[in-house]
C-alpha positions in Angstrom: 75.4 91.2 72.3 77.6 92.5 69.1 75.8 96.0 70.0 76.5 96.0 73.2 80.0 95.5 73.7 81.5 98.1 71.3 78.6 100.8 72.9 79.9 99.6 76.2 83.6 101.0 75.1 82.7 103.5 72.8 80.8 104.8 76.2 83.7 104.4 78.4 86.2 105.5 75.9 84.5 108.8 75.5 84.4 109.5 79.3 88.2 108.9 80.0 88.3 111.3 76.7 86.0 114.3 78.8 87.6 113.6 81.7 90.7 114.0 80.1 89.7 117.3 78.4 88.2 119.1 81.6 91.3 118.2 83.4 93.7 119.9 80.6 90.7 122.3 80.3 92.4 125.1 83.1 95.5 124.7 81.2 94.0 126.0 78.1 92.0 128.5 79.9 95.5 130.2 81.1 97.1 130.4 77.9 93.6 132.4 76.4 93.6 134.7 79.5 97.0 135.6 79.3 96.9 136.2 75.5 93.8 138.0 74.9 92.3 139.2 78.2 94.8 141.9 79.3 94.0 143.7 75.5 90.1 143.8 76.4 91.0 145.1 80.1 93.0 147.7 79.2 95.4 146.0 81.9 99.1 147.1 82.2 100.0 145.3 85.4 102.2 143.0 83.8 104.4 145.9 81.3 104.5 147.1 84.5 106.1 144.7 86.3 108.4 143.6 83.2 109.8 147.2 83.2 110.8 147.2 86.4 110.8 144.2 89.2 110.1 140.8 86.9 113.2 139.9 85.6 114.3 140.0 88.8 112.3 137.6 90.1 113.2 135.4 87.3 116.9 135.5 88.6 115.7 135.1 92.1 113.4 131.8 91.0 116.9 130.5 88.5 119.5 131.1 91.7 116.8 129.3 94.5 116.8 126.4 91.6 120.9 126.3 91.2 121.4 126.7 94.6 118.9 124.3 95.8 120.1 121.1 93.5 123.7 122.3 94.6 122.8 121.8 98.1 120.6 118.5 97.6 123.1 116.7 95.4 126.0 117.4 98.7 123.2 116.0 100.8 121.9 113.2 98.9 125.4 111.7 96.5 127.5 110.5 99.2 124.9 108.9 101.8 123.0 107.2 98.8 126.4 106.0 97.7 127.2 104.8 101.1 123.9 102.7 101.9 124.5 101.0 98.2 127.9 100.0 98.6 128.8 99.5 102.3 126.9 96.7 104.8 127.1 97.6 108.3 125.2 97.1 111.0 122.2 99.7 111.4 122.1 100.2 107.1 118.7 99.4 107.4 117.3 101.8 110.0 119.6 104.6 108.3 118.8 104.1 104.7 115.2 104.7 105.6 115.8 107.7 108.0 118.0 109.4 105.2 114.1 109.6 104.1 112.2 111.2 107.1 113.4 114.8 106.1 110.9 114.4 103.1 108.1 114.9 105.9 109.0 118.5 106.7 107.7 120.9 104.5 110.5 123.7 104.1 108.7 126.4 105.3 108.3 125.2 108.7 112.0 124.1 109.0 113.1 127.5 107.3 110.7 129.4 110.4 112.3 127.1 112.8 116.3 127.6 111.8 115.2 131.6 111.3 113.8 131.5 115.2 117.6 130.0 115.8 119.9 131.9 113.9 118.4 135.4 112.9 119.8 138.5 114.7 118.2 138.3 117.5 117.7 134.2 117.8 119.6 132.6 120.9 122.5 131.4 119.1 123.7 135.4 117.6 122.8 136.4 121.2 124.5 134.3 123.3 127.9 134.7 120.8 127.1 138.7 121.3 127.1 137.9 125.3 130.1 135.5 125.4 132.8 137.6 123.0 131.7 141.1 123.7 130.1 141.9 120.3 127.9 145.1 120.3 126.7 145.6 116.7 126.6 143.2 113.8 130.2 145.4 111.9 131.7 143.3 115.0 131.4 139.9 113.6 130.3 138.0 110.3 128.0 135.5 110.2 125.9 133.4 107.8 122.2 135.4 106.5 119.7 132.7 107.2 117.3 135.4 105.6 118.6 135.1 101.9 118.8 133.3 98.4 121.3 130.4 99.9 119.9 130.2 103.3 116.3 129.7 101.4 117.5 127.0 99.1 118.8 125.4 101.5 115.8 124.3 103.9 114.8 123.1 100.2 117.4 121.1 99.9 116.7 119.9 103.7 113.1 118.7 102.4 113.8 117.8 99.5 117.5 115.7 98.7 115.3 112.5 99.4 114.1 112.7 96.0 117.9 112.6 94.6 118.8 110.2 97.6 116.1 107.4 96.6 116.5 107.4 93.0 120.6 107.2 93.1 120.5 104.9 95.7 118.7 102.3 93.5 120.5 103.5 90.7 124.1 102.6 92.8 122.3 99.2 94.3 121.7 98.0 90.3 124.8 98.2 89.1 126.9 95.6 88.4 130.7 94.9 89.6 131.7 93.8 85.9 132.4 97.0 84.6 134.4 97.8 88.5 136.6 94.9 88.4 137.9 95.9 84.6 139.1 99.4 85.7 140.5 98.0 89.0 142.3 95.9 86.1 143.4 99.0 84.5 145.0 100.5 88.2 141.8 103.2 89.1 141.7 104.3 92.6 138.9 103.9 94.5 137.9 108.0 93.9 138.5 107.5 90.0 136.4 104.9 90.0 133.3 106.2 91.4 133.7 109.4 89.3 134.4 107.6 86.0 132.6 104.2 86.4 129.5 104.7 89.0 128.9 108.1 89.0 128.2 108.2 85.1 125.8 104.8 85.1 123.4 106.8 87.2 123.8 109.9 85.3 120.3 109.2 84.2 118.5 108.7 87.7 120.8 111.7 89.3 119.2 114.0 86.4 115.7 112.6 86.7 116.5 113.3 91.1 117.4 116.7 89.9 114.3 117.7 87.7 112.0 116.6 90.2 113.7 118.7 93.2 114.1 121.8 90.6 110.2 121.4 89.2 109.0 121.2 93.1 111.8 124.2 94.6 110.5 126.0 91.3 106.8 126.0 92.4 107.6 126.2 96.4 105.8 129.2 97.5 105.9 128.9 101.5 109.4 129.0 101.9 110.5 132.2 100.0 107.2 134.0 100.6 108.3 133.3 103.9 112.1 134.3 103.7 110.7 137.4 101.5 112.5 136.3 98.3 110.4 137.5 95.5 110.3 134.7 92.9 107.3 133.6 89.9 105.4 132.2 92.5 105.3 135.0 95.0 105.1 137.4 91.5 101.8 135.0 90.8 100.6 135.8 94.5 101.2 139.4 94.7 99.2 139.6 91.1 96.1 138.3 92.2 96.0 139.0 95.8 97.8 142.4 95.8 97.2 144.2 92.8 93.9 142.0 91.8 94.9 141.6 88.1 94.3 137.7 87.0 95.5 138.6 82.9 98.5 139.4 85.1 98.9 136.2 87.4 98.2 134.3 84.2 101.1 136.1 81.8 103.4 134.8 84.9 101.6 131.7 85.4 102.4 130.9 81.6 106.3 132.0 81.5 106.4 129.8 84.9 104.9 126.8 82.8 107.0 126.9 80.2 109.8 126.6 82.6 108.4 123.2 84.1 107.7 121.9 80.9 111.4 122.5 79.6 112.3 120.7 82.8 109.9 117.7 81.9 111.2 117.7 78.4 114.6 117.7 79.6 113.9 114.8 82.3 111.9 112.8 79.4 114.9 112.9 77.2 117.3 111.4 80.1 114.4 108.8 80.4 114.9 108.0 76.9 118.8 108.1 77.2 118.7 105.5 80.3 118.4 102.6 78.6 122.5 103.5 76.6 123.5 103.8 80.7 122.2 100.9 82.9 124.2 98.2 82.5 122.9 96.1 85.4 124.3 92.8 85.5 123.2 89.2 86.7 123.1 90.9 90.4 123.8 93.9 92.4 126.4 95.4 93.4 128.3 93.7 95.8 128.1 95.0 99.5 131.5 96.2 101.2 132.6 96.3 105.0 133.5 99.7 106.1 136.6 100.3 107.7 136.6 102.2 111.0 137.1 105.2 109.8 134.7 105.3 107.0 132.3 103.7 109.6 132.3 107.1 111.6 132.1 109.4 108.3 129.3 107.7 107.3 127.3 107.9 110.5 128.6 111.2 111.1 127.3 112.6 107.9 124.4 110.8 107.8 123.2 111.8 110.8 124.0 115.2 111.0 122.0 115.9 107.6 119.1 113.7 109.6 119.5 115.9 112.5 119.1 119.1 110.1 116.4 117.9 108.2 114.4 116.1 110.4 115.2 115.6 114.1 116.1 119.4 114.8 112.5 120.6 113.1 110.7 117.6 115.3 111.8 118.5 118.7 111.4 122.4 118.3 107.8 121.1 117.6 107.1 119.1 120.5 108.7 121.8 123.0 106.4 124.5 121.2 103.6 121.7 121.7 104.8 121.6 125.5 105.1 125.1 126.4 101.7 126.2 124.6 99.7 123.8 125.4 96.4 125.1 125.6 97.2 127.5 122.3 97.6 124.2 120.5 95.4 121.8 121.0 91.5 123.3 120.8 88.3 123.4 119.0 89.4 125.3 116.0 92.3 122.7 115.2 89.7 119.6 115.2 87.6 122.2 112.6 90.7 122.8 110.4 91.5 119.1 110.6 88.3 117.8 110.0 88.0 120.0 106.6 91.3 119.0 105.7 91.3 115.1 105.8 87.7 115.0 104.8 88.6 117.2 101.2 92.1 115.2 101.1 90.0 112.1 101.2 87.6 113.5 98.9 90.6 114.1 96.2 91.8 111.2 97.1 88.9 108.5 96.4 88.1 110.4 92.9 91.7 110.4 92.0 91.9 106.7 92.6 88.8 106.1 90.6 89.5 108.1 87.6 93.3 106.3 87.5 91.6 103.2 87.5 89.3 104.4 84.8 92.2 106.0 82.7 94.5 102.6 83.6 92.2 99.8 82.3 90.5 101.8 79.4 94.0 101.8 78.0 94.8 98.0 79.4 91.5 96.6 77.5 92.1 99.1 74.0 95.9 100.1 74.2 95.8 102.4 71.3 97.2 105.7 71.3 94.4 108.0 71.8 93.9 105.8 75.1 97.7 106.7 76.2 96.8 110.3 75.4 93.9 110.5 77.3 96.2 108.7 80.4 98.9 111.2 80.1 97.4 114.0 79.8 95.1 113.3 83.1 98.8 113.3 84.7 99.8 116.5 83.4 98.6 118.4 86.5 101.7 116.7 89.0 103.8 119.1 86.4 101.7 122.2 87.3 103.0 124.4 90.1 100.2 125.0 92.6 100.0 128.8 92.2 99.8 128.0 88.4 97.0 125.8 88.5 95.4 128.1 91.0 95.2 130.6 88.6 94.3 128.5 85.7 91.2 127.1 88.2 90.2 130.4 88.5 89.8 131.6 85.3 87.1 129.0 83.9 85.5 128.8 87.5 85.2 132.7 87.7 83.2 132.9 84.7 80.7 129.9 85.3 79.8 132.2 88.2 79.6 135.2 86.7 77.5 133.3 84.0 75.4 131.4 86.5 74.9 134.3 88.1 74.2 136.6 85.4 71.1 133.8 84.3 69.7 134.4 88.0 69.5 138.1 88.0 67.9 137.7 84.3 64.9 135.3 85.1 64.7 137.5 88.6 66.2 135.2 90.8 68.2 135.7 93.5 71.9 135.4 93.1 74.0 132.1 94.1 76.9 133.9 94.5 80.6 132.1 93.9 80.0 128.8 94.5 82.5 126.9 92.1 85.2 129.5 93.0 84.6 130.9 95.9 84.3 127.7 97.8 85.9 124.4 99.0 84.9 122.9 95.3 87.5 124.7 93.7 90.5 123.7 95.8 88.5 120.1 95.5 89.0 120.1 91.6 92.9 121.8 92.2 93.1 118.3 94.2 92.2 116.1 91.8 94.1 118.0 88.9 97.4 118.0 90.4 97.4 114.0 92.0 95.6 112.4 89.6 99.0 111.8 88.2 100.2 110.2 91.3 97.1 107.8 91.7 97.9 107.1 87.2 101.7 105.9 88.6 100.7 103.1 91.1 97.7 101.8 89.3 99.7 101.7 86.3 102.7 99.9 88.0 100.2 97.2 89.7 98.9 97.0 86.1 102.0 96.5 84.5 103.1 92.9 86.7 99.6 91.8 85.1 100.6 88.8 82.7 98.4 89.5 79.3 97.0 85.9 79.4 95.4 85.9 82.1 93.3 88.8 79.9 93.0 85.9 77.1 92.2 83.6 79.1 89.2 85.1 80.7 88.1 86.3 77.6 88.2 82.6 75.9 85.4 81.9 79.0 83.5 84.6 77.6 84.1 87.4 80.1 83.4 90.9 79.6 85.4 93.8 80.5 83.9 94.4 83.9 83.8 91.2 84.6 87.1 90.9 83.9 88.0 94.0 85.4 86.0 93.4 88.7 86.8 89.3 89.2 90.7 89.5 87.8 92.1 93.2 87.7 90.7 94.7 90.8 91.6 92.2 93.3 95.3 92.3 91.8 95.6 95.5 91.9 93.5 96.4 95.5 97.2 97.1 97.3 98.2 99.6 94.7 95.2 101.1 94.3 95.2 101.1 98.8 98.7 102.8 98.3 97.7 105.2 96.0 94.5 106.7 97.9 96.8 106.7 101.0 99.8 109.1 98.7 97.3 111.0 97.2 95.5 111.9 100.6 99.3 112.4 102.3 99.9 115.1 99.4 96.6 117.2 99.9 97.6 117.3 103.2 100.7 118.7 102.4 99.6 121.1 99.7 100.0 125.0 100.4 100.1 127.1 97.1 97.2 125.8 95.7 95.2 125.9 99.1 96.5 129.8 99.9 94.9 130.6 97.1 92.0 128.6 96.4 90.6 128.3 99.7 87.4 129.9 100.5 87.2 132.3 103.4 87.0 131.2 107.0 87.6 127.7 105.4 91.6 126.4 106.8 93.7 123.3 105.7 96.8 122.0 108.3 99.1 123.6 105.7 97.6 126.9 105.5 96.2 127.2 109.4 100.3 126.6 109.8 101.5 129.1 107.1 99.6 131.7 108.5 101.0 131.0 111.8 104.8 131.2 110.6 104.1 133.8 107.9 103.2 135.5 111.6 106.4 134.4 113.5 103.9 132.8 115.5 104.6 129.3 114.6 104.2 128.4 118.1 100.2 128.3 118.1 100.2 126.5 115.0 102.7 123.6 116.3 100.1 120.6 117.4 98.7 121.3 113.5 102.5 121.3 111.8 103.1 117.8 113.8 99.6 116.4 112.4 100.9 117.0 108.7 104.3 115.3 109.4 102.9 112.5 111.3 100.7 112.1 108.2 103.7 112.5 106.0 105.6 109.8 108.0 102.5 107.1 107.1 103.8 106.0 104.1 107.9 105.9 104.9 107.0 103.7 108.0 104.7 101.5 105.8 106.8 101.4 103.2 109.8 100.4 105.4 108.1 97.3 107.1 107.0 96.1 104.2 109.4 96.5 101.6 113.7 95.9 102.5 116.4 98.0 100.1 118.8 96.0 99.3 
């Protein structure tokens, strides 16, 4: 029995540890392709592009980031603000709606407002018809097709991030630190700018990292508004000019943006606990006066109409009026292949969170918290990036599988790690692992430690400990994070344009290809079955939990 136990966790210690490596493994791959592959190939894609068209895209990718928080922060600020501070009747239903926007994706609300307001959309036309215009040197009006009008259908989808995290940062505070400057004569603006707005400096920047990492890596949207950033730079590479030492080298200068991003958000983690000064109880809840009444639901619901109601209905009536393009055999295919992989992901991302999350519960030394954060570094990985870094390593186990055939005399396998649905299996489990790692670990974290000692005074080993104690604790977290995790493959498009094998669709890329053809029309029923999806977990989330 002495043997067993330490073999036991030496055993499951060293598979969290290969686990752990294979997962950082593509990573690693990247950095070797991009540094030593292009001198062996002889390949000068990438002097190429630096010479002439890649700083470029670096500004483009920096001004779709500035503008984008610009835009998200108006959107996000002042509602989040307003569902903290002020109880009125409806709060409820309107702080969760502020949410629903999150279900778009951007590229279909940026094809939809591009339908309305391009040249030759209904709106421009039917101003042309009413004043008299004949050319567009007749009148001004706003470039839906550019930089600003890009950023912000990323701002549309994604100010929920900022709005969440500021709202519970508003919701915490405490009226202590209020009633003192209302001592000192501060208006009701100074005070939120001086007093509020600095004591969720921390969440707001946190908001803001996250929107810039995800805007950062968006690929449908400006591929789609023909803004050449990184990502569409990383595209074009592979796809276009078929140079991978090339798609890496960009890969690698898009990484090390991210992770200057998650360095800076980690040091405002760190600097959070010098800014929340949440007292015995929240903040204390106000009535609105008439007139703040209406500028609350007025702004509220206009940015709910923008982001989410306005997207919606153009969906249904393109449901409506092609019918019959919509709903047939080939959308059950794309369907089934796409819940069946997400659910795939899914179940192995729950199970290796669980792994990673009681390994380091039952030994929580260091190496442990390694292994567990660096199975979570793939949530920081743009999906083009990781694309790219999955097809580096999985390339060559072909090439080498292949090579072994054809030298016994066999017949060839051909790609199958990367040139089927495997690869954009193992892109899955990469990138959400870390998602899966954040509930588990939360569930694990309102787990006293005695009830740990106390098992083991009864003589319990880990699994049973683990399977009679843990586990049942823990089931609705680990529910909630197979359901997020299979929400988010759903969603997932740069990874899946890439990695996907041929004649193999997901929802998200059966849709792209639809809008990318301003044909967005025959690919409506499938853009509706990814927001339903996307709506699972706000509309659970809202019966079961209540903001305060």
């Amino acid at each position: 029995m002495r043997l067993s136990k330490p073999f036991s966790y030496n055993l499951l210690s060293l598979t969290s540890g290969l686990l752990a490596l294979l997962i950082f493994a593509p990573v690693l791959a990247l950095i070797y392709e991009s540094l030593f592959a292009s001198a062996s190939l002889n390949d000068d894609t990438f002097s190429n592009l630096a010479q002439s068209v890649l700083w470029d895209y670096l500004a483009n990718s920096l001004q779709v980031v500035a503008a984008t928080l610009v835009f998200a922060c108006l959107f996000a600020i002042a509602p989040a603000w307003w569902c903290a501070r002020y109880e009125f009747k409806g709060r409820n239903i309107l702080q969760w709606a502020m949410v629903f926007p999150l279900a778009i994706p951007a590229y279909i609300s940026g094809y939809i407002y591009t339908e309305a307001l391009d040249y030759a959309g209904p709106i421009q036309t039917s101003l042309r018809e009413f004043f008299g215009w004949q050319s567009p040197r007749d009148y001004w009006f706003f470039d839906i097709r550019s930089i600003t009008g890009a950023s912000l259908m990323l701002a549309l989808a994604l100010y929920p991030y900022i709005y969440l995290l500021m709202r519970n940062a508003f919701a915490n505070q405490s009226d202590h630190l209020e009633h003192a400057a209302r001592l000192l004569g501060a208006s009701q603006r100074r005070l939120f700018f001086r007093v509020h707005l600095p004591l969720a400096r921390p969440a707001l920047a946190i908001g803001c990292t996250l929107v810039a990492m995800e805007s950062l890596a968006d690929f449908g949207t400006v591929h789609l508004f023909a803004i050449s950033t990184l990502t569409t730079a990383i595209y074009d590479s592979w796809l276009v000019y078929g140079s991978l030492s090339t798609a890496a080298k960009i890969s690698c200068l898009l990484l090390l943006f991210v992770v200057s991003l998650v360095w800076l958000e980690s040091r405002q983690r760190k600097a959070q606990k010098h800014y929340d000064l949440k007292g015995s109880h929240g903040l204390s809840k106000k009535i609105p006066s008439r007139t703040q009444l209406l500028l609350i639901w007025g702004v509220c619901l206009s940015i709910i109409t923008l982001g989410f109601i306005i997207p919606l209905l153009t969906l249904v009536g393109y449901n409506l009026d092609y019918f019959s393009e919509n709903w047939h055999s080939t959308l059950w295919q794309h369907s089934q292949h796409t819940f069946m992989l997400a659910f795939g992901a899914a179940l192995i991302c729950t199970v290796l969170a669980l792994l990673f999350n009681s390994n380091h519960r039952f030994v929580p030394n260091r190496l442990n918290l390694a292994q567990k954060s660096i199975s979570s570094i793939g949530y920081a990985i743009p999906g083009t990036v990781l694309a790219i870094a999955l097809l580096i390593p999985l390339g060559r186990m072909d090439l080498t599988i292949n090579g072994w055939l054809e030298y016994w005399q066999f017949d060839a396998v051909g790609l199958i790690f990367s040139g089927t649905s495997f690869a954009l299996l193992v892109a899955f489990v990469i990138r959400f692992t870390a998602i899966a790692n954040g509930s588990v670990h939360a569930a694990y974290q309102q787990i006293p430690p005695n009830l740990d000692l106390a098992a083991r005074s009864l003589n319990s080993n880990r699994w049973r400990l683990f399977k009679n104690v843990h586990l049942p604790l823990i089931t609705p977290a680990t529910i909630s994070a197979l359901l997020l995790v299979f929400i988010e493959c759903v969603k997932e498009l740069p990874a899946a344009i890439l990695l996907r094998p041929f004649d193999f669709e997901t929802l998200s890329t059966y849709v792209y290809q639809f809008a990318s053809d301003e044909q967005l029309e025959h690919g409506a029923a499938a853009a509706l079955l990814i927001i339903v999806v996307s709506l699972l977990p706000i509309l659970v989330l809202s019966r079961t939990q209540r903001m305060s």
